[in-house]
N, C-alpha and C positions, 0 to 999 in steps of 0.2 A: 314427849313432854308437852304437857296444853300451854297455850299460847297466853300471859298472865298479863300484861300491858298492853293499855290503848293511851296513844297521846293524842289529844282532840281537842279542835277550838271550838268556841258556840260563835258562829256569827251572825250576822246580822244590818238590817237597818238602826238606825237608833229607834228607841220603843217600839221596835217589837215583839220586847220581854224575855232578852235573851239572860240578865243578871234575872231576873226574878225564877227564870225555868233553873240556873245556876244554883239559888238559891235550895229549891226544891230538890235539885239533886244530891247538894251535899245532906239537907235533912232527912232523905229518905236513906244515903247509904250512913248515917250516924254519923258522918264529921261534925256537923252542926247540930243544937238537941234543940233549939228551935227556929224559925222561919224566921228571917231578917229580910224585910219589907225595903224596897229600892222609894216607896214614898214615905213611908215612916223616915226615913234615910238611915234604915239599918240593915242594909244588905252588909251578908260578911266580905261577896269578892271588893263592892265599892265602898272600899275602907279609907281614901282619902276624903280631908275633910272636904272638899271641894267637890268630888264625887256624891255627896251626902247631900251635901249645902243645891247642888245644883240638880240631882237625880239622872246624873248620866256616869256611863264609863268612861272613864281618860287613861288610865292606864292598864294592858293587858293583863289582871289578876292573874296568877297560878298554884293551883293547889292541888291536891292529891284526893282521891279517895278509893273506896273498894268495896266492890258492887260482882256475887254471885263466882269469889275467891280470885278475880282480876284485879290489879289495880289501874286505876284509871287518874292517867293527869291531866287536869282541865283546865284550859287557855280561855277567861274569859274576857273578850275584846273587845273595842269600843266599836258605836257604831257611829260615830261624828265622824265627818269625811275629814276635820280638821287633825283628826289623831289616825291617820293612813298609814305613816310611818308605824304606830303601835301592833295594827292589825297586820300589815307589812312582813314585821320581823316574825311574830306570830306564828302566818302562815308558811315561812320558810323551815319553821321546827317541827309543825303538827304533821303527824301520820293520817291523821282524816277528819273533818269536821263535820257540828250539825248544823243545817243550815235553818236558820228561826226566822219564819214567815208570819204578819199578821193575815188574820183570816179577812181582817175587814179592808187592809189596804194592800194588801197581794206582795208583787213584788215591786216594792221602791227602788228610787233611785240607788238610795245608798248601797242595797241587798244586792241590786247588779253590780256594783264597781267591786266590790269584796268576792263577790261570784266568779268575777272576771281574773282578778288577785288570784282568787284560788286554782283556776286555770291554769293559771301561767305556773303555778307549784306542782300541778297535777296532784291538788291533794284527792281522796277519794271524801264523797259524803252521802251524809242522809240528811230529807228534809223533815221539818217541825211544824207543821199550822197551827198556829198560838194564838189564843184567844178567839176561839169557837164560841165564847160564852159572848161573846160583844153584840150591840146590835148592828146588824149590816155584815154579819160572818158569812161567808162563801164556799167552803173548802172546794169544791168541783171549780169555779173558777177560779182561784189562788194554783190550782195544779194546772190546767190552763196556762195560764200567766209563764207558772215555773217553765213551761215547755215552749213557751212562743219570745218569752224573753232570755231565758236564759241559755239558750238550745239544748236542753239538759230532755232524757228519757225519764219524766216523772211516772213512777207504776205504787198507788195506793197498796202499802199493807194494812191499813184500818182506814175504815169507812167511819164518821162520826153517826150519831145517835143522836139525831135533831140538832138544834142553833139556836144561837143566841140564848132564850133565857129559859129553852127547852133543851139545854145541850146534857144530855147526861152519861156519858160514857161513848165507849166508840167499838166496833164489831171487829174482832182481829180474822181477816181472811186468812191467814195461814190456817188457825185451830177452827177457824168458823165456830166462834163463841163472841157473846156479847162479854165486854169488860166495865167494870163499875168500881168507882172507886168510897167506901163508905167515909162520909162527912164526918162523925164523929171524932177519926180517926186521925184526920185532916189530909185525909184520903191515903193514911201508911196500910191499911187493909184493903187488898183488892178480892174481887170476887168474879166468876166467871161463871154468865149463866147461855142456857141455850139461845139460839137466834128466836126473837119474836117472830111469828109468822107473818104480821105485815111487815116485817121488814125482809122476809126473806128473799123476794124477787131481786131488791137492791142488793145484796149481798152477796146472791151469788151472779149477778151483772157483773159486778167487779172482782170477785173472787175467777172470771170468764179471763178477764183483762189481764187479772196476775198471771196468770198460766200460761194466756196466748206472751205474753213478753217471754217468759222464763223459759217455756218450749224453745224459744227461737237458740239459747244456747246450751241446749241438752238434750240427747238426742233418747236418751230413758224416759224423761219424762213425756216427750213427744210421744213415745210408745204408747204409755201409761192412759196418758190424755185421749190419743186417739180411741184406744180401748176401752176408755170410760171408766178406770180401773183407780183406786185409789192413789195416790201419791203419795209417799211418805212424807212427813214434817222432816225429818230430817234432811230430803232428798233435796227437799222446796230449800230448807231454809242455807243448805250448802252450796246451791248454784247462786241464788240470790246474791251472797257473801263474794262469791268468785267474781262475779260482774260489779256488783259495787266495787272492785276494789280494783277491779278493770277498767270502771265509769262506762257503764255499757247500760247500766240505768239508775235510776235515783229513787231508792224505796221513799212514799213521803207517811209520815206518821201526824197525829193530831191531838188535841189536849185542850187545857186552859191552866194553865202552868197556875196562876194565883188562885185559881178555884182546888187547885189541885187534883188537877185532872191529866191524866194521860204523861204523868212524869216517869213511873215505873217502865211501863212499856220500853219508855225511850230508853231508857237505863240498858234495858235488854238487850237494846236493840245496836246499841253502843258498841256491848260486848259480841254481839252475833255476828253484824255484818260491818263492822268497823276494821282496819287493820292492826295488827298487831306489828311491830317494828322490823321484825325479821321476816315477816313478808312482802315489805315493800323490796324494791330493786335497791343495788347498790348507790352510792352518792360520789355524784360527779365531784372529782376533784386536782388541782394541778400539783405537780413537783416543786416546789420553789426554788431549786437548784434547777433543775435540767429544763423549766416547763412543759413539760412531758403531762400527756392528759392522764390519770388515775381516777378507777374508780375502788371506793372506800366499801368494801364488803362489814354488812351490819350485823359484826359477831364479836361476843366479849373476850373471845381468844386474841382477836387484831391486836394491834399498836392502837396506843389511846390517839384519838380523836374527838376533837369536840367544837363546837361552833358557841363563841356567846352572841346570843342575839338581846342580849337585853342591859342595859346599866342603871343601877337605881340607889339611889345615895339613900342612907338612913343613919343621922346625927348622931346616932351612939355606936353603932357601930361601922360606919365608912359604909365603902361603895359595896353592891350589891350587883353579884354580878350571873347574870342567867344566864347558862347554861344547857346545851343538848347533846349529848354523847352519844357518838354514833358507828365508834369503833372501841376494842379494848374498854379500859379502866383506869378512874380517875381516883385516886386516893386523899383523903384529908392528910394533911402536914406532909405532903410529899411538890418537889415541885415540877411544872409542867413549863414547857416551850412554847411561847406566843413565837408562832412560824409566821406571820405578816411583821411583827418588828424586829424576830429575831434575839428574840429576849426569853433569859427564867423568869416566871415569877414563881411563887410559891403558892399554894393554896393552903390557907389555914386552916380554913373548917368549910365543911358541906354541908349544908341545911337542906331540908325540905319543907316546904313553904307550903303553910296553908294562910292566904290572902296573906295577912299581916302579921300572922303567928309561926315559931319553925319550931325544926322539930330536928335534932341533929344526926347526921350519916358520917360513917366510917369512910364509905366508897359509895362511889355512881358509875354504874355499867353499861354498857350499851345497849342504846334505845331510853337510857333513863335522861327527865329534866330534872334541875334542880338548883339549887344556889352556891358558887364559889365563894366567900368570903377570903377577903388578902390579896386580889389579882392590883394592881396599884396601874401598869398601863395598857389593859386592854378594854379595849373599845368594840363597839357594834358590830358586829360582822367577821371580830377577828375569829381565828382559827386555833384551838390549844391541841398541842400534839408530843411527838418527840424526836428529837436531833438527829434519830435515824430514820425516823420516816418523817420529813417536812413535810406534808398536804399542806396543799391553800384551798377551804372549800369553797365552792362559786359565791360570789359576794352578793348582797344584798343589795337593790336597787330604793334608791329615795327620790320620789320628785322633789323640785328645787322651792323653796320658800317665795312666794308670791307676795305679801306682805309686810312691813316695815314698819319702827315703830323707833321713836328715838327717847331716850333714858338716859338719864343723870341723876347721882348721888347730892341729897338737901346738903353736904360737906365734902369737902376734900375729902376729909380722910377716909370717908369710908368707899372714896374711886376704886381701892385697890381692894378689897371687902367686895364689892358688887360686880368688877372685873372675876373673880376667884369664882363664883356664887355663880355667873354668866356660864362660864367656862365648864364648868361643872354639871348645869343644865344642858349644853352644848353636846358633851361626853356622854350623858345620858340619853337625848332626844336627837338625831341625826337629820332632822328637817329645821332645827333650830338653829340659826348661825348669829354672827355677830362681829362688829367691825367698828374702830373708831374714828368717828367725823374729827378731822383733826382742825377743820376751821371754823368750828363750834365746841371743841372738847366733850361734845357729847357721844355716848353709845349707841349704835345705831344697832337694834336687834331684828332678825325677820324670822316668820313663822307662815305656817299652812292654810291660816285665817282669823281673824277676829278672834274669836272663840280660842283657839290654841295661843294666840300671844296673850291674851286674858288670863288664862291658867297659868303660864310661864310667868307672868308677873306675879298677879296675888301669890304664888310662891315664893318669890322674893321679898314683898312687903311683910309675906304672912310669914311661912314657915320662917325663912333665914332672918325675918326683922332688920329689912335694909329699908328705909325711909331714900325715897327714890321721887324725884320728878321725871310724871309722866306725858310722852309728848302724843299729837293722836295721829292715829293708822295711816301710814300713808304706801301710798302701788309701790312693790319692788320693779320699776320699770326693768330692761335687760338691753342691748345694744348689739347692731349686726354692723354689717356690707353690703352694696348689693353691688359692687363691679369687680372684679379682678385686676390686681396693681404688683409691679416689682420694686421695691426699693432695694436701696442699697447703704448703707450705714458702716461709719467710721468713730470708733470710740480712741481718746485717747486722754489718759492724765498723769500728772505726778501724786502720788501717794506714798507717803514718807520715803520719798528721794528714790522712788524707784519709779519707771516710766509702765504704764500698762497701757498696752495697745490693744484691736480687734477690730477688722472691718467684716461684716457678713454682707448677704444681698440673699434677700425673701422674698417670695411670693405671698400673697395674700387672695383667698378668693372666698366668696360666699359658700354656704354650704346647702342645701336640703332642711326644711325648719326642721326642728326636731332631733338635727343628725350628732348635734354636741360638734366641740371644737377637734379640729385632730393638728397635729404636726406630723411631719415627715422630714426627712433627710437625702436630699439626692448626692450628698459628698461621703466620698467612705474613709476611713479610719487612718488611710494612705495621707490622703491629701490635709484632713485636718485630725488630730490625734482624738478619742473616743472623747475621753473628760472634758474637751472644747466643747464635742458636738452634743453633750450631754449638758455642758452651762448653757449652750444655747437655748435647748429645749424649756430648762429652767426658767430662762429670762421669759421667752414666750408665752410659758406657764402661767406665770407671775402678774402678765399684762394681762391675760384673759379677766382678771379680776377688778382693775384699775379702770375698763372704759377704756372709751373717747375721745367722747364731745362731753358725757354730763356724768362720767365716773360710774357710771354703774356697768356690772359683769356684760361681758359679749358670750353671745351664743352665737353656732353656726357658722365657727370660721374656720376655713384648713390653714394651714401655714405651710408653706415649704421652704427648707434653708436651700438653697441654690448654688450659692457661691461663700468661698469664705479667705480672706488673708491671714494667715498666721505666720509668726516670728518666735523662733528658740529664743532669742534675748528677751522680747519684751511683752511678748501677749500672755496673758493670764487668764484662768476659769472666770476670775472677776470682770473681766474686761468684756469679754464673750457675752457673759449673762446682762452686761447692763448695756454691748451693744444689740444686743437681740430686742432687749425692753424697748429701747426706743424705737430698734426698725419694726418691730409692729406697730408699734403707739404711729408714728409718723407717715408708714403705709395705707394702715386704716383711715386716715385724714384724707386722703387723696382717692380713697375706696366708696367714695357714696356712704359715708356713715347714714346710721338710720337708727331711731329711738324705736323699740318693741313694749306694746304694751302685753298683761294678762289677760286674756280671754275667758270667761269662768263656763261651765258648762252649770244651768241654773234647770232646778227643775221645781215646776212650783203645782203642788195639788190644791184645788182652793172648789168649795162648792160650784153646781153648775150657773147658779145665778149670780154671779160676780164676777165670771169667766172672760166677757169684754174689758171691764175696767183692769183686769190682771194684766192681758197682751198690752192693752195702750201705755199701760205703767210702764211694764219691759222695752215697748218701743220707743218712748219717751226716755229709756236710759240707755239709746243706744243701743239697746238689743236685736236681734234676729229670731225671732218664733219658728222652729225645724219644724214641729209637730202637736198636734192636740189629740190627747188620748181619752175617752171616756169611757166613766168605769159606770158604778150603780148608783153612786149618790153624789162623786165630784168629776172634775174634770182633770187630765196633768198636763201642764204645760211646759216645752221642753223648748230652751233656748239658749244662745250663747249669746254673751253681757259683756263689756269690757269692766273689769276688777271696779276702776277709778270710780263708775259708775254704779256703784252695787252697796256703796258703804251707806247706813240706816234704813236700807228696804225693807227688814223684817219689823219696823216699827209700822213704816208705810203700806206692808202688805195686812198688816194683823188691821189696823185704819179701814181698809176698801173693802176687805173680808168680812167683817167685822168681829175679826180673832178667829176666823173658822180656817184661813188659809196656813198653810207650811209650805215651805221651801226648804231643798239643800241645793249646792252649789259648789262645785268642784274646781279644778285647773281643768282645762282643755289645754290653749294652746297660747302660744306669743306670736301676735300680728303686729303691721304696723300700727304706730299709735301717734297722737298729736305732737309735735316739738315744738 
């Protein structure tokens, strides 16, 4: 049976024209009948108005298409480090991605942190060098780059055909033919003619390189090669495929997606050495009864399995809920088992989404993405299955919100309107939280940056039409320990004529930055009954989010319950959990409390003749400069910033630059900070 789906992200830095190659793709396989332009702001995946207005991606489009009897579904992701969580869930669904390189700025910041994402998914890829047509295009350095930054095996299957404003096609070393795409066409006719003779030394240099890589994992072709003996296309292009999907190297391909160049190939090259869903390995997963480790065999015989990694509210018809099925079969009007709450829901209807348009399904099989319509309470990362096989599959990770912003409704009435609207954005975005200042009555919202809480509001003003006072950006500081302390805590009160008692005694100690908080339990089930030692955990729970000294979350604390009094007449789950709240609240006081600021990881490209005043700006904001990197025509300068210090830089950098500089700018870490 041939292998008929690829599910694949396009990722990327921001601009380096991953929606515009998106773009290309779907008008070359006919979902789209003409080119929708990301500066016009008529790209079909950035179909939000704000995506249009602004000329970026914020939310992961996903749409279908089909290209040489496959279908192919394509995840196209943003490249703003502030929508992380978007590319995030993303890469947890995709079977392989292509990774979109510019030619003239290699690989950016952003390209590695998504690089690194994709590591950690083991997803397999192939790379894109976009924008060959620009001035200052590199392709031999760009693959370079890929290999010294990314520790990735780059092995060229097309060599381009000149730069910049001589770039006119590119040599396919598999067939050893030159490719051209005709203009008139808008590059939908391609043609294949023989290698020019001056180019032929280059061509077969690197036609040398593909072979010496590919030899290395076949021992036929070694033969072949050694002999001097032809090698089959087929031979070439079936190990190629094995080791891509192995990541034992990274074919890179090349184009200028807006000239329309070099989109087909990739298309090809999708379906050639991309994986197909049932050749990946099985998917790690636990029992929720026994927690017993399972792995989820990816066949449409299994028990349904599915993971929603996505929630996206649309006004007419509710929430939208995406969808990857990776066992069995999911039915429209039948209902399925949210195994993380332990709940039905039903699923009313199955769409398949092209960006903003669907298109409607009976069933979704395994290996397929697509839209649930009717799930009411599942969220990011849950699990849809059934009653007799509970699976939990491995949950998805979020860095924590570094930025804050506080919000109020211009009227009362519409508190409960904007609270709803919050909540709902919440549900949807998994880096976006929210919390009410109860000694201001305002809302206090946080997000991944500037930029991401910008978009979560104009959404509120724009789409839902909530008229809201806005307050400005302020650090989501975080709160530690740095000693180790025992208390001991006594709760007791009257509540409606009944006595509730609870004494415990905790440990309290610092942890490893970065380690997250943990609890433990050194009393077993004997000495205080489970539901006690389970309010306790609660209470503890509960204070990690309360603070201090200045009310914001602690990181980095263990807790241990130690010791505990209980009574059959008078101690209650409630007693438990509120004396726990205090004995950390009270512990941590006596712990060297300590205020943690954000540290941002800043990276800033700016020409070489401005490259002084760049560092003194940084170090002037309290920065640390790690390294300076020089390319051909700028410099990168890479440093850690504390957050507080970094709000209006890009006004002050475009200033010293004189607009010629960019920066992005991530989380790194929580240091101490000023109190």
């Amino acid at each position: 049976m041939p292998l008929m789906m690829r599910n694949i992200g396009i990722i990327a830095h921001i601009d380096a024209g991953k929606t515009t190659t998106t773009e290309r793709m779907l008008f070359y396989t006919g979902k789209s009948h003409r080119i929708g332009e990301v500066d016009d702001g008529e790209a079909t995946m950035d179909w939000m108005e704000q995506e249009q207005d602004r000329g970026i991606t914020i939310t992961s489009a996903s749409t279908s298409c089909f290209w040489l009897d496959h279908q192919i579904n394509i995840i196209d992701t943003p490249g703003h480090v502030d929508f992380t969580a978007e590319v995030e869930r993303s890469l947890r669904v995709l079977d392989g991605a292509v990774g979109v390189f510019c030619a003239v700025g290699g690989v950016q910041p952003q390209s590695e942190t998504v690089w690194h994402q994709a590591d950690r998914y083991e997803v397999p890829r192939i790379a894109y060098i976009n924008k060959m047509d620009r001035v200052g295009a590199d392709f031999y350095a760009v693959v370079k780059e890929i290999e010294k930054k990314l520790a990735a095996v780059p092995v060229p299957l097309q060599i381009p055909i000149g730069k910049e404003s001589d770039f006119a096609g590119m040599i396919d070393l598999i067939r050893m033919k030159e490719i051209h795409f005709v203009e008139d066409t808008l590059g939908k006719e391609v043609t294949f003619k023989e290698i020019d003779p001056a180019l032929q030394g280059e061509a077969h240099k690197w036609r040398e390189n593909l072979l010496e890589h590919v030899s290395s994992y076949s021992d036929e072709i070694t033969e072949l090669y050694l002999e001097g003996s032809d090698i089959p296309e087929d031979l070439l292009k079936q190990v190629i495929r094995k080791e891509t999907i192995n990541q034992g190297i990274l074919p890179v391909f090349c184009g200028a997606s807006l000239k329309n160049i070099g989109v087909q190939p990739l298309l090809d090259s999708i379906v050639d050495y991309l994986p197909a869903p049932e050749e990946l390995p099985p998917v790690p997963g636990k029992h929720s009864k026994k927690g017993t480790d399972i792995l989820v065999e990816r066949t449409k015989d299994g028990p349904p399995v599915a993971l929603v990694f996505k929630i996206q509210h649309d006004r007419e018809a509710g929430s939208y809920s995406f969808i990857r099925v990776y066992s069995g079969e999911i039915k429209a009007g039948t209902a399925v088992m949210n195994i993380d709450k332990k709940k039905r829901e039903r699923v009313n209807r199955l769409l398949r989404m092209h960006s903003n348009r669907t298109e409607k399904l009976d069933k979704l099989s395994a290996g397929d993405i697509a839209v649930a319509v009717g799930l009411k309470i599942s969220q990011t990362g849950d699990t849809l299955g059934s009653e007799g096989h509970p699976v939990i599959l491995e949950p998805m990770s979020f860095p924590e919100p570094v930025i804050s912003v506080a919000i109020e409704p211009r009227t009362l009435s519409d508190r409960n309107k904007l609270k709803d609207i919050l909540s709902l954005l919440g549900r949807e975005d998994p880096t976006f939280t929210m919390k009410d200042n109860e000694d201001t009555g305002q809302i206090i919202i946080s997000g991944m940056g500037e930029l991401h809480l910008d978009v979560l509001l104009t959404r509120v003003t724009k789409d839902f039409k909530v008229d809201a006072k806005i307050g400005k950006p302020q650090v989501s500081y975080r709160e530690s320990i740095q000693s180790g302390v025992d208390h001991r805590e006594s709760f007791q009160r009257m509540i409606a004529g009944k006595e509730n008692t609870a004494e415990v005694t905790i440990h309290v100690e610092p942890l490893e930055r970065g380690s997250g908080n943990q609890f433990t339990s050194e009393i077993d089930d004997k000495t205080l009954p489970r539901p006690m030692i389970e309010a306790v955990e609660r209470g503890i729970h509960s204070a990690f989010y309360s603070g201090v000294m200045y009310g914001y979350p602690v990181i980095d604390i263990g807790v241990t319950l130690k010791g505990a009094v209980f009574s059959d007449q008078t101690s209650t789950e409630f007693a438990f959990e509120a004396a726990a709240n205090l004995a950390f609240d009270n512990a941590c006081r006596k712990a060297d409390p300590v205020l943690l600021q954000p540290i941002m990881k800043v990276d800033v490209v700016t020409p070489k003749d401005f490259v002084g005043e760049v560092i003194n700006q940084l170090t002037s904001r309290g920065g640390i400069v790690n390294s300076l990197e020089s390319r051909t025509a700028v410099e990168q300068v890479d440093a850690q910033v504390p957050l507080a210090n970094m709000f209006g830089y890009s006004t002050a950098l475009r200033s010293i630059t004189q607009g010629r500089g960019t920066f992005a700018m991530e989380f790194s870490h929580f240091a101490v900070g000023e109190n």
